[in-house]
C-alpha positions in Angstrom: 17.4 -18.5 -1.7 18.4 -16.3 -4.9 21.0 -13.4 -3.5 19.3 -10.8 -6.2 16.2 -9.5 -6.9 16.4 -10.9 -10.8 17.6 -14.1 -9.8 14.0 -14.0 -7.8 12.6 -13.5 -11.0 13.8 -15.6 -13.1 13.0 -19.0 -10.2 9.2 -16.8 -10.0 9.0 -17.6 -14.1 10.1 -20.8 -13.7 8.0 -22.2 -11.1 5.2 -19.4 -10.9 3.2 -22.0 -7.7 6.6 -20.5 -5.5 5.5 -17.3 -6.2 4.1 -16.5 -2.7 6.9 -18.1 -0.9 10.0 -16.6 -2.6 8.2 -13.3 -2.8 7.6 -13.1 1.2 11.4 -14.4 1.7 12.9 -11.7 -0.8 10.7 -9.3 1.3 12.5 -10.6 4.4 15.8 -10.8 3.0 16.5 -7.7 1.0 14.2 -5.3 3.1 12.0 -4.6 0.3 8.9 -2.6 1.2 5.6 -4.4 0.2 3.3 -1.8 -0.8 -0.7 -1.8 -0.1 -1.2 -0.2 -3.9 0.2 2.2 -6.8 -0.1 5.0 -8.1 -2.7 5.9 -9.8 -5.2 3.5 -7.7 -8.1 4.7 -5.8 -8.2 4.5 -2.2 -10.4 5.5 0.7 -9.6 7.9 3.1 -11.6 8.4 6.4 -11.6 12.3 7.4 -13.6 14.5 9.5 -16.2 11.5 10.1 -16.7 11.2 6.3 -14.9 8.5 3.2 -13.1 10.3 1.1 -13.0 8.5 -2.4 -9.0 9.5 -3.4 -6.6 9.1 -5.8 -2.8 7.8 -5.0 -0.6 10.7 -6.7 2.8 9.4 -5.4 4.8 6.9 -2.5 7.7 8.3 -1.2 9.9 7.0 1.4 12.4 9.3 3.3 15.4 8.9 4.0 14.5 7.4 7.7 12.4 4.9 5.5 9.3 6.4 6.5 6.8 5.8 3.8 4.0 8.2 2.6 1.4 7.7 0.4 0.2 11.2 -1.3 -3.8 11.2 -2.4 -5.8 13.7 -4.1 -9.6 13.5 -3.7 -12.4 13.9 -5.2 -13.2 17.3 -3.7 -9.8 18.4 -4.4 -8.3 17.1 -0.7 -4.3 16.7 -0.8 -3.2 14.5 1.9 -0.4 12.5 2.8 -0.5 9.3 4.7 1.8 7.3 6.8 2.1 3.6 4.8 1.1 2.5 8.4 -2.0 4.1 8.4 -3.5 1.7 5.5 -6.4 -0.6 7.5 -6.6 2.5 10.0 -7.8 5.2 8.2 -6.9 4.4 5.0 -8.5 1.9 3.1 -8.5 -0.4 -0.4 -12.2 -0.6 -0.7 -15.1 1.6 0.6 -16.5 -1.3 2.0 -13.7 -1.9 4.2 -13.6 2.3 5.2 -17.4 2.2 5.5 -16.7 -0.7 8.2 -14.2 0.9 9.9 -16.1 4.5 10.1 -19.3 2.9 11.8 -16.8 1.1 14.3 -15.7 4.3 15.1 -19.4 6.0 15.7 
């Protein structure tokens, strides 16, 4: 197992079918944070009984390694949102938060 994050790198460019395999163990090994999305990608948010279509503005993580995810929606909605709360109420398709919200009703 590579002991740095570019020695990672460099075995994922030379044998890109590991990719998956190192990239879970580095996770594992280095306490890396795997993160659901990025900013800038949209997001749906389930508040008040309604999907919210949102934008990611920022991730933070404090220094208890919390994470947060900060969206902004489309009727100008700021919210943050534990990383833990992604498949919850927090979701990478409407689809998926469309699901989720009838499960609820």
């Amino acid at each position: 197992m590579p002991d740095t994050l570019t020695q990672a790198l460099s075995l994922l460019e030379k044998s890109p079918d590991m990719n998956a395999q190192v990239a879970k163990q580095m996770l594992v090994e280095t306490n890396l944070i795997e993160l659901p999305c990025k900013v800038g990608d949209t997001v749906y948010a389930i508040a008040d009984g309604k999907i919210l279509k949102c934008t990611v503005t920022e991730i933070c993580i404090n220094r208890d390694g919390i994470s947060y995810v900060q969206l902004f929606s489309e009727n100008d909605r700021l919210a943050n949102f534990k990383y833990d709360y992604f498949c919850e109420t927090v979701f990478l398709t409407e689809p998926a938060a469309r699901e989720a919200l009838e499960g609820v009703k």
